[in-house]
CHARMM internal coordinates of N, CA and C (Angstrom, degrees):
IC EDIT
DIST 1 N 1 CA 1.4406
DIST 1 CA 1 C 1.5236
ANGL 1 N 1 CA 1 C 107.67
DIST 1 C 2 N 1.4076
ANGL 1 CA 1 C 2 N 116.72
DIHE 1 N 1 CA 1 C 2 N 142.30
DIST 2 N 2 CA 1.5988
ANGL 1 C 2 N 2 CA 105.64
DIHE 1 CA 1 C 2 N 2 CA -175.41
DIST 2 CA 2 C 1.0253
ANGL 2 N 2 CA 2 C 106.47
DIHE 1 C 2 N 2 CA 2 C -118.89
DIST 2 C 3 N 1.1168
ANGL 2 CA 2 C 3 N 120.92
DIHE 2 N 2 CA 2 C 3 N -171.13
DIST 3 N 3 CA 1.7138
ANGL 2 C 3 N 3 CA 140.07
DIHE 2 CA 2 C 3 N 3 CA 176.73
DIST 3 CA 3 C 1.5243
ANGL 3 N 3 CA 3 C 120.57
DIHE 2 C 3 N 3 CA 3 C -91.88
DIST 3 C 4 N 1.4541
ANGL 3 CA 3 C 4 N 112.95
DIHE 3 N 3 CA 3 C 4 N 107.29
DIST 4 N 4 CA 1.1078
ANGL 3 C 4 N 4 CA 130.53
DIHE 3 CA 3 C 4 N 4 CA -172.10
DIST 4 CA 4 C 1.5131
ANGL 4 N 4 CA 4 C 113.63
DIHE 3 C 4 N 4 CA 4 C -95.48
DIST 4 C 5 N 1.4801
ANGL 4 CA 4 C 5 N 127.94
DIHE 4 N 4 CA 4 C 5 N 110.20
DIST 5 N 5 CA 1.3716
ANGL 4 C 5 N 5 CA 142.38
DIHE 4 CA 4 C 5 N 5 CA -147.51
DIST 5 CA 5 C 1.7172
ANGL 5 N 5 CA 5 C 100.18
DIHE 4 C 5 N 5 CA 5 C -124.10
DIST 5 C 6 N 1.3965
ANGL 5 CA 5 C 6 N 103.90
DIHE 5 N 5 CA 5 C 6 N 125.98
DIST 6 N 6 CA 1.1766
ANGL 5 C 6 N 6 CA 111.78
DIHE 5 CA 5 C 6 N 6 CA -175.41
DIST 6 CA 6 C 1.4187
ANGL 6 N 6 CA 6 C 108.95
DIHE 5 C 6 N 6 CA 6 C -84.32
DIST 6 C 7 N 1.8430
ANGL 6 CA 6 C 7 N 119.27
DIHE 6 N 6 CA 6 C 7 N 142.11
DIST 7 N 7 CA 1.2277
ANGL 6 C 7 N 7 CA 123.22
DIHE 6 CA 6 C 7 N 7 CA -150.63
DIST 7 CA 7 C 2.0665
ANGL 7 N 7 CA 7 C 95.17
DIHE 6 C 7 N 7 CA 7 C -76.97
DIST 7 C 8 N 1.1767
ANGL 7 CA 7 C 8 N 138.91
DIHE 7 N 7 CA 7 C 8 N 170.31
DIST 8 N 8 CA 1.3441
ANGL 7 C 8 N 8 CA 115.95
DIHE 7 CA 7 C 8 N 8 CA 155.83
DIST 8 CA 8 C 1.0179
ANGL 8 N 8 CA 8 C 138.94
DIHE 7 C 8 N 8 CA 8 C -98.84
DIST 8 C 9 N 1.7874
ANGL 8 CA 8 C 9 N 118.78
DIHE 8 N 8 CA 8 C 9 N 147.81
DIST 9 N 9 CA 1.2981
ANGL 8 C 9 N 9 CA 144.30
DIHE 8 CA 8 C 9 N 9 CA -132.92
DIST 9 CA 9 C 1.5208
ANGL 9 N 9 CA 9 C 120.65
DIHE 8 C 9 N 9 CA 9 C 52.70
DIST 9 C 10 N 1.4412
ANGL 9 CA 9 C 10 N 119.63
DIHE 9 N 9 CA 9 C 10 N 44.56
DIST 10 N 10 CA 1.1612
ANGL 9 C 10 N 10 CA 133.77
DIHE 9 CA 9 C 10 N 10 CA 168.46
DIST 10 CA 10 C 1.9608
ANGL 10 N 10 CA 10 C 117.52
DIHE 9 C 10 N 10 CA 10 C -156.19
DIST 10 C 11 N 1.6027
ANGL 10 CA 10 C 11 N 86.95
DIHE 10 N 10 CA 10 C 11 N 106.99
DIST 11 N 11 CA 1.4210
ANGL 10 C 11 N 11 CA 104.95
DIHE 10 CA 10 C 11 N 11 CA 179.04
DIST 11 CA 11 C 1.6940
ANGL 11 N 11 CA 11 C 111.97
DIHE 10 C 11 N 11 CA 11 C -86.69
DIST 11 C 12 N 1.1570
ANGL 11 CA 11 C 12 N 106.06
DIHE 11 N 11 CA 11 C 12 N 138.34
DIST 12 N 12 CA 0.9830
ANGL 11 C 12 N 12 CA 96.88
DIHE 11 CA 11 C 12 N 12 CA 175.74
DIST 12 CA 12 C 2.0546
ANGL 12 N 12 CA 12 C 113.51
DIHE 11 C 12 N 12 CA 12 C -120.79
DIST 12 C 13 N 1.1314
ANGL 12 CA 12 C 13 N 119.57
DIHE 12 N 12 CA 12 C 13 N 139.76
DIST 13 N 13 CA 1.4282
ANGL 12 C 13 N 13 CA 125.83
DIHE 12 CA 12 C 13 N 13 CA -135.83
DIST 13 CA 13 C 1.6391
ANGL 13 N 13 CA 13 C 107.55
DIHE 12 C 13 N 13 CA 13 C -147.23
DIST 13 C 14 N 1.2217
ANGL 13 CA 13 C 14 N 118.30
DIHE 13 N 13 CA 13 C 14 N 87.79
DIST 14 N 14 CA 1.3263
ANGL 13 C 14 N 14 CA 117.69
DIHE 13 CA 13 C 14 N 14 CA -167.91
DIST 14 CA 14 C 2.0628
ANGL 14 N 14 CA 14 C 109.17
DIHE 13 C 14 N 14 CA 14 C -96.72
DIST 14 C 15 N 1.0593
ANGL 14 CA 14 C 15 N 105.63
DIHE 14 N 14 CA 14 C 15 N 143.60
DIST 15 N 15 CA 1.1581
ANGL 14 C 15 N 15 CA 98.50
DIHE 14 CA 14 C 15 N 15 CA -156.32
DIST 15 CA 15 C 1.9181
ANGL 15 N 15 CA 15 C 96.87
DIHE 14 C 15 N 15 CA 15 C -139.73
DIST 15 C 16 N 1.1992
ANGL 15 CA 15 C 16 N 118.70
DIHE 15 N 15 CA 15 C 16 N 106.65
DIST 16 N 16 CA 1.7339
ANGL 15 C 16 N 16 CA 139.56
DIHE 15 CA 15 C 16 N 16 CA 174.89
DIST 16 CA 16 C 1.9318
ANGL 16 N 16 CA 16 C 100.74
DIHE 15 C 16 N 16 CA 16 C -66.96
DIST 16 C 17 N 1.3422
ANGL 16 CA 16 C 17 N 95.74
DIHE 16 N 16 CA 16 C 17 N 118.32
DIST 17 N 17 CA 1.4438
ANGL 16 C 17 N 17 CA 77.48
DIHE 16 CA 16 C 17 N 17 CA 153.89
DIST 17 CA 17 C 1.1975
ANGL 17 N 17 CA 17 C 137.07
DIHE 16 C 17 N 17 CA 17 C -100.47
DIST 17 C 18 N 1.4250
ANGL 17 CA 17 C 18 N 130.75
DIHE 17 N 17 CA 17 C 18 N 160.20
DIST 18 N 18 CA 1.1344
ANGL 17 C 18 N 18 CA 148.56
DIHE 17 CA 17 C 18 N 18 CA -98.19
DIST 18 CA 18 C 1.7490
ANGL 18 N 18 CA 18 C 84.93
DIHE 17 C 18 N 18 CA 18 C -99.20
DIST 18 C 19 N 1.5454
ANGL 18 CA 18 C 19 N 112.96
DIHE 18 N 18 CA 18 C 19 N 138.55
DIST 19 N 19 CA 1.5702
ANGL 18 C 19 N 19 CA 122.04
DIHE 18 CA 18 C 19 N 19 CA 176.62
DIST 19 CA 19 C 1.4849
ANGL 19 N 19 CA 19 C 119.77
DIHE 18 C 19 N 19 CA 19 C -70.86
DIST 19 C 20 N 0.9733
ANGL 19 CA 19 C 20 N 125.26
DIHE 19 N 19 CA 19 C 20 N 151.93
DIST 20 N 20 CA 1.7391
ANGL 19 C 20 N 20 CA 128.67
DIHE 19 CA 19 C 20 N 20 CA 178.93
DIST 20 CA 20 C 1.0470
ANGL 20 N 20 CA 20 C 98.62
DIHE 19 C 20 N 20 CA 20 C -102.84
DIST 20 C 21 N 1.5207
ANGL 20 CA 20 C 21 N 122.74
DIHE 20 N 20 CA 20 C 21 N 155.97
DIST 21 N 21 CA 1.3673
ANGL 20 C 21 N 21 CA 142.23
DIHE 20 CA 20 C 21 N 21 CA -119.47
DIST 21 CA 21 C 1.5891
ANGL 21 N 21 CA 21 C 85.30
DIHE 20 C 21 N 21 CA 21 C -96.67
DIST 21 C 22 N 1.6973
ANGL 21 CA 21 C 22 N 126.62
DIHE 21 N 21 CA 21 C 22 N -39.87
DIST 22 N 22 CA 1.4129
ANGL 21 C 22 N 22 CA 127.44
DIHE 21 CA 21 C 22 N 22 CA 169.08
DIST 22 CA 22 C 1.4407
ANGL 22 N 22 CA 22 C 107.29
DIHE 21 C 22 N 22 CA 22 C -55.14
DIST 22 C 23 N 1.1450
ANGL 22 CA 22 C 23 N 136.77
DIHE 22 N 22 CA 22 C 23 N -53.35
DIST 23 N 23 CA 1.5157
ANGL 22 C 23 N 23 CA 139.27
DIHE 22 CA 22 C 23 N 23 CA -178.31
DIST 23 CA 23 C 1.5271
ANGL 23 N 23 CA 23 C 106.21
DIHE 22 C 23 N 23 CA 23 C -52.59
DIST 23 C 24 N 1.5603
ANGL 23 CA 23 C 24 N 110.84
DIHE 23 N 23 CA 23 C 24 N -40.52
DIST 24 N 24 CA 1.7485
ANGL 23 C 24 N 24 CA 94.58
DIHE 23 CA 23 C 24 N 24 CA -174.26
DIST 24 CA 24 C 1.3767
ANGL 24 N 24 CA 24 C 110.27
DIHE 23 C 24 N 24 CA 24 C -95.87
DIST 24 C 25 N 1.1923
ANGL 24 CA 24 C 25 N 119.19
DIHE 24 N 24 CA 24 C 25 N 17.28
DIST 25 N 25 CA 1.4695
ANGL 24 C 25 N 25 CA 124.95
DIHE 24 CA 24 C 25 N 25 CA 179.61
DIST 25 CA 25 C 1.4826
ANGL 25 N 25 CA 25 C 94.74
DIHE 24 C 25 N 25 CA 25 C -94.84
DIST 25 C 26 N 1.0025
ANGL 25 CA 25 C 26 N 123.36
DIHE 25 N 25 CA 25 C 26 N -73.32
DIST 26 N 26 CA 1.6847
ANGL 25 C 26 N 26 CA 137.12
DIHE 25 CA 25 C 26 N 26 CA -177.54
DIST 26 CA 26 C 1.6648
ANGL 26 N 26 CA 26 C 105.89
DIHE 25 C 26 N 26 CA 26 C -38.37
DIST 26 C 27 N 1.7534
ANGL 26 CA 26 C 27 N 109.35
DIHE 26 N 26 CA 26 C 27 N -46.69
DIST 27 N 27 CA 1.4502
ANGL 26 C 27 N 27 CA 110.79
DIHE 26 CA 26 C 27 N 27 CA -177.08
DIST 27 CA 27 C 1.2861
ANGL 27 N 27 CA 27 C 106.01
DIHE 26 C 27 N 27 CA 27 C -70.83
DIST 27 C 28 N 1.5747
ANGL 27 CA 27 C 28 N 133.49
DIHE 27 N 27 CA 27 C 28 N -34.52
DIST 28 N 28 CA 1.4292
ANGL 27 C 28 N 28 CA 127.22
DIHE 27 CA 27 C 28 N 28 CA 178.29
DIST 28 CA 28 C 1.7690
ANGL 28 N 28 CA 28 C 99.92
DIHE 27 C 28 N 28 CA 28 C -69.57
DIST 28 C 29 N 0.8720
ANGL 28 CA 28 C 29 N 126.14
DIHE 28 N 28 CA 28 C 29 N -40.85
DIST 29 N 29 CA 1.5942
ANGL 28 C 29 N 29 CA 126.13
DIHE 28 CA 28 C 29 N 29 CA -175.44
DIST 29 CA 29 C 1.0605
ANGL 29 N 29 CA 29 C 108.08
DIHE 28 C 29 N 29 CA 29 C -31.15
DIST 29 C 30 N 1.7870
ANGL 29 CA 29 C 30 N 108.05
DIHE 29 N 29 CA 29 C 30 N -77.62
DIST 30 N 30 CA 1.0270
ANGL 29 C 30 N 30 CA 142.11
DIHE 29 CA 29 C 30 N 30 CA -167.56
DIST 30 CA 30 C 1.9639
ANGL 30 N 30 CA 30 C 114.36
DIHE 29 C 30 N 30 CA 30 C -43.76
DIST 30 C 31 N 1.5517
ANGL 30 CA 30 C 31 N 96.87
DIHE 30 N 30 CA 30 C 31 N -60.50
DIST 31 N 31 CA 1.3917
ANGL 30 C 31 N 31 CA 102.64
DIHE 30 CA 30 C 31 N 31 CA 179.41
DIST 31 CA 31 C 1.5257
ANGL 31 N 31 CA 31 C 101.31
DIHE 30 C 31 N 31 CA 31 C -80.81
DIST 31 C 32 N 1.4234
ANGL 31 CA 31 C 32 N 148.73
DIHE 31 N 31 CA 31 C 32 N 9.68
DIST 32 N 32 CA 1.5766
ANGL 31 C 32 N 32 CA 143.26
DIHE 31 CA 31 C 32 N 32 CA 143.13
DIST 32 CA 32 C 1.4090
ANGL 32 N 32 CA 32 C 94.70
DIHE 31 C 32 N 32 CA 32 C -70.33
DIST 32 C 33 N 1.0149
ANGL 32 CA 32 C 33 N 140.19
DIHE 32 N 32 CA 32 C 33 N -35.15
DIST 33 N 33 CA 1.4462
ANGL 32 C 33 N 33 CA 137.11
DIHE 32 CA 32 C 33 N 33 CA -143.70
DIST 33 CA 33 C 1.9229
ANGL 33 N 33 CA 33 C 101.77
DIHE 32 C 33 N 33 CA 33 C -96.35
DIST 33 C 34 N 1.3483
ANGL 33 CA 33 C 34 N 100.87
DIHE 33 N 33 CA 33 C 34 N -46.26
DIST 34 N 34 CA 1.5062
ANGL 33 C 34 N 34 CA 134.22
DIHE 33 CA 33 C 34 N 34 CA 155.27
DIST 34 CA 34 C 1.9911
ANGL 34 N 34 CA 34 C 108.06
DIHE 33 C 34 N 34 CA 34 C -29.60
DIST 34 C 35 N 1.4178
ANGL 34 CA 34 C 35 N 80.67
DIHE 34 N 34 CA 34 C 35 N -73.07
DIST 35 N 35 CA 1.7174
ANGL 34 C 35 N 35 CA 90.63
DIHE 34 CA 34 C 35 N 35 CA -173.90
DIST 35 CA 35 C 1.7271
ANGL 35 N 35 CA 35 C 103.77
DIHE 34 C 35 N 35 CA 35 C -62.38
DIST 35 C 36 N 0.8055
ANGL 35 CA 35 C 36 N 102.92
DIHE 35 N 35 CA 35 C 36 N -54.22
DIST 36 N 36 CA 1.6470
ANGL 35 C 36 N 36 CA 101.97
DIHE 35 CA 35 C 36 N 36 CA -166.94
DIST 36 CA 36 C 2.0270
ANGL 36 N 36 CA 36 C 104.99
DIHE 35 C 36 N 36 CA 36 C -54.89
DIST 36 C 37 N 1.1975
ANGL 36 CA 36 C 37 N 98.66
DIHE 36 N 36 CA 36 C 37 N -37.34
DIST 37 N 37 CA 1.8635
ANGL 36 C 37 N 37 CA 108.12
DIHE 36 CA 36 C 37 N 37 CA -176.63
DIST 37 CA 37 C 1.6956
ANGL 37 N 37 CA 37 C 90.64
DIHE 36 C 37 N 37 CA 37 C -59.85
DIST 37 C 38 N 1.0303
ANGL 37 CA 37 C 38 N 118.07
DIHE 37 N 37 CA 37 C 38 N -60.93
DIST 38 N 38 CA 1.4301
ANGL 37 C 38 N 38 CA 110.33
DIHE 37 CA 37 C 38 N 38 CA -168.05
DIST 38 CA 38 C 1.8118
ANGL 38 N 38 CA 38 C 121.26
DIHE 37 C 38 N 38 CA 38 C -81.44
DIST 38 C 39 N 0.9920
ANGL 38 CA 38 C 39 N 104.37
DIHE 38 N 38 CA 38 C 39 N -10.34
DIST 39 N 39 CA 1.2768
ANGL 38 C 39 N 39 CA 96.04
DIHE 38 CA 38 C 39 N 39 CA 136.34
DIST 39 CA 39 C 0.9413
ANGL 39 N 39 CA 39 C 158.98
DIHE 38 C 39 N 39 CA 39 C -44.03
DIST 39 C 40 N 1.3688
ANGL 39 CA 39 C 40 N 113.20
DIHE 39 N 39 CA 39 C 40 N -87.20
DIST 40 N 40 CA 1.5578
ANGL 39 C 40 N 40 CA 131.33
DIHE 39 CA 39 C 40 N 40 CA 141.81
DIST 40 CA 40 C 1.7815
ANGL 40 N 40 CA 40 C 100.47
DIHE 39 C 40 N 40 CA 40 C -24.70
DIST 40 C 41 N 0.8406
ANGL 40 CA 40 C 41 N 142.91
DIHE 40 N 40 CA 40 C 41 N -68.78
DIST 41 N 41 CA 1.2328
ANGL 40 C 41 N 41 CA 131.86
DIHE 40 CA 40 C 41 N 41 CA -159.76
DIST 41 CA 41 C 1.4482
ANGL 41 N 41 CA 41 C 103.95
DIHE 40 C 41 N 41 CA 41 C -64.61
DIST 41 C 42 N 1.3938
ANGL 41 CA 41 C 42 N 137.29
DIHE 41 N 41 CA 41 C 42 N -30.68
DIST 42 N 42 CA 1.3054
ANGL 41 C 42 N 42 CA 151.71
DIHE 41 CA 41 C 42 N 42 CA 160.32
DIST 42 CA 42 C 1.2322
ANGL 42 N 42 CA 42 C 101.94
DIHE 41 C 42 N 42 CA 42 C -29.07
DIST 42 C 43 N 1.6413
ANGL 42 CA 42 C 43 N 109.01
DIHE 42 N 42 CA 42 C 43 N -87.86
DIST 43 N 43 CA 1.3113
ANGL 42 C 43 N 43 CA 122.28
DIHE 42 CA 42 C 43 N 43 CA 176.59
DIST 43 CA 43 C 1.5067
ANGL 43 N 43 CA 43 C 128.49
DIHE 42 C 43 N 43 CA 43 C -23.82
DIST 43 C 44 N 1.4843
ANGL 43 CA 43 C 44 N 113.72
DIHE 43 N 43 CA 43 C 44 N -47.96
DIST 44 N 44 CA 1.2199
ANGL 43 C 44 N 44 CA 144.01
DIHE 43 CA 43 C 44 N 44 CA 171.18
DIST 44 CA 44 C 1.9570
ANGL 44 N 44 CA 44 C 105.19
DIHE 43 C 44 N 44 CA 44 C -41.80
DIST 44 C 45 N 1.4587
ANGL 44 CA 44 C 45 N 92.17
DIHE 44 N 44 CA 44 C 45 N -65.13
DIST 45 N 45 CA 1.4664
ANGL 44 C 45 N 45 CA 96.47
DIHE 44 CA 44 C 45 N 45 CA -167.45
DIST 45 CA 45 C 1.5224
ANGL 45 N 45 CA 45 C 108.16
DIHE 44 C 45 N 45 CA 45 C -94.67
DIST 45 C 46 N 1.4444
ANGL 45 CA 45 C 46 N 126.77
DIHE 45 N 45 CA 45 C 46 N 26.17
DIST 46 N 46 CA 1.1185
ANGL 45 C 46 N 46 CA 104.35
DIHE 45 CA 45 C 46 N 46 CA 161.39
DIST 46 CA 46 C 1.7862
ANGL 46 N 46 CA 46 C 115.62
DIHE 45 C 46 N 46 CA 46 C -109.35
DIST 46 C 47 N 1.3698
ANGL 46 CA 46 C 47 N 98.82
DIHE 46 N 46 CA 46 C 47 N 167.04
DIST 47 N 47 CA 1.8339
ANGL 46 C 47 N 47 CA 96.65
DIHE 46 CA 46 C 47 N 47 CA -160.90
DIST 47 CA 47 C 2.0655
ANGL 47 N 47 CA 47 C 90.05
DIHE 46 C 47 N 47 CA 47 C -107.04
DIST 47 C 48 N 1.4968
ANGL 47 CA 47 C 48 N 103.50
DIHE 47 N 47 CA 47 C 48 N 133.21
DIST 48 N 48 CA 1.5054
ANGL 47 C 48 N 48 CA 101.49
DIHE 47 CA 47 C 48 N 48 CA 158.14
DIST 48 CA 48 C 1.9744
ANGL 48 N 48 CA 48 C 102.67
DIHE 47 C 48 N 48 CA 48 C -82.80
DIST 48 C 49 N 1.5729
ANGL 48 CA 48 C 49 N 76.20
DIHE 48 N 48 CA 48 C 49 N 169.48
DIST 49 N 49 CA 2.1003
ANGL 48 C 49 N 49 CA 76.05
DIHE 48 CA 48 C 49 N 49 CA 175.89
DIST 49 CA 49 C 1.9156
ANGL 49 N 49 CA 49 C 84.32
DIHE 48 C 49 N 49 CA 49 C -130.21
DIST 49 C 50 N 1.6197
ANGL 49 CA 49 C 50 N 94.21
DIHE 49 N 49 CA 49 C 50 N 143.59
DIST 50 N 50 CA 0.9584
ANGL 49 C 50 N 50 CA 123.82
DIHE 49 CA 49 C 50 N 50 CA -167.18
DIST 50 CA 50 C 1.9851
ANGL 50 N 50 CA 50 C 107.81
DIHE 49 C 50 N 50 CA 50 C -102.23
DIST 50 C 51 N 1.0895
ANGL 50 CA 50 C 51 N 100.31
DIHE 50 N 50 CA 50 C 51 N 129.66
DIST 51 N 51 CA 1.5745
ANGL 50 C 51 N 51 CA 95.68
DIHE 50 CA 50 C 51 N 51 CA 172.57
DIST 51 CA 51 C 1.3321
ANGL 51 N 51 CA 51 C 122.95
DIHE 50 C 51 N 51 CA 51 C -99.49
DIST 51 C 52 N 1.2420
ANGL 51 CA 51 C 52 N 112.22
DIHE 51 N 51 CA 51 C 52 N 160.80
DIST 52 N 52 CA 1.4256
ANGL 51 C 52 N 52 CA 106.95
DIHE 51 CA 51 C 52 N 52 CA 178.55
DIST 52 CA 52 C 1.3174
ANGL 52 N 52 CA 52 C 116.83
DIHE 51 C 52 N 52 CA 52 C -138.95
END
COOR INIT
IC SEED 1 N 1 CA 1 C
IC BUILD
């Protein structure tokens, strides 16, 4: 994929429209739901060290 360079005096400015109140409920869900999965999997893969 390359690098796409804007010509000059031309910005280029992309603009989403705006989410409904169901869409940002589901998107916060999702990325709570997100955080917590990778967590736990964190936890999972990390090693204590044991003394002896």
């Amino acid at each position: 994929m390359g690098l796409i360079k804007e010509p000059e005096g031309v910005d280029f400015v992309i603009q989403s429209k705006p989410l409904s109140e169901k869409q940002q409920k589901e998107l916060s869900e999702f990325i709570a739901k997100r955080k917590l999965e990778i967590k736990k999997k964190d936890k999972k893969s990390t090693y204590s060290q044991q003394t002896v």
